[in-house]
C-alpha positions as CSV (number, residue, x, y, z in Angstrom):
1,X,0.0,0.0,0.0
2,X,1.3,3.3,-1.2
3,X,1.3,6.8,1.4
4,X,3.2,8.0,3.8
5,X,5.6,5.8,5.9
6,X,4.6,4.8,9.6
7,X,7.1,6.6,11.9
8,X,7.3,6.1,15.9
9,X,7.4,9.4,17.7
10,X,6.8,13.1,17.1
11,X,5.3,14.5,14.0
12,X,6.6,17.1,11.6
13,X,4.7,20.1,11.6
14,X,5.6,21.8,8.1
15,X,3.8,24.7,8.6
16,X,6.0,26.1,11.2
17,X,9.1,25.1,9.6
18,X,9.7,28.3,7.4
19,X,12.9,28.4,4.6
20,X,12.9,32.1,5.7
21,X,14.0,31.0,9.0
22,X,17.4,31.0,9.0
23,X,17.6,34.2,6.5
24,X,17.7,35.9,9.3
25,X,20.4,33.8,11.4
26,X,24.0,35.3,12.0
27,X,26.8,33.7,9.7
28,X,30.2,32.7,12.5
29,X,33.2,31.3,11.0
30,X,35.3,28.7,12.5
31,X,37.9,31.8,13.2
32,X,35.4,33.5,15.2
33,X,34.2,30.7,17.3
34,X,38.2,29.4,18.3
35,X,38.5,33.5,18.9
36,X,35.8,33.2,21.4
37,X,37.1,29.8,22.7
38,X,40.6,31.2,23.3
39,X,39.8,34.2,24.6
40,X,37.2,32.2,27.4
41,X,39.9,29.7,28.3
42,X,42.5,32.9,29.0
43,X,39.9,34.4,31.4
44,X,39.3,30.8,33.4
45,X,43.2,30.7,33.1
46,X,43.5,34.2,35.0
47,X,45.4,35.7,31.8
């Protein structure tokens, strides 16, 4: 029998799952997140 597939668990909701969604979501780099990384560590290290 052809449809959709039987799935155990929560549904999908499409509707609220917008592909504008992330338009608006801020773009970090791998630079900028080891920047941030590094620069935490050196104030737990007391630097």
């Amino acid at each position: 029998m052809f449809g959709w597939p039987g799935f155990v668990g929560g549904g999908c909701d499409d509707v609220v799952m917008s592909s504008t969604a992330s338009a608006d979501a801020v773009v970090v780099t791998a630079s900028d997140r080891l920047e941030v990384l590094f620069g935490e560590l050196a104030e737990l290290a007391g630097q």
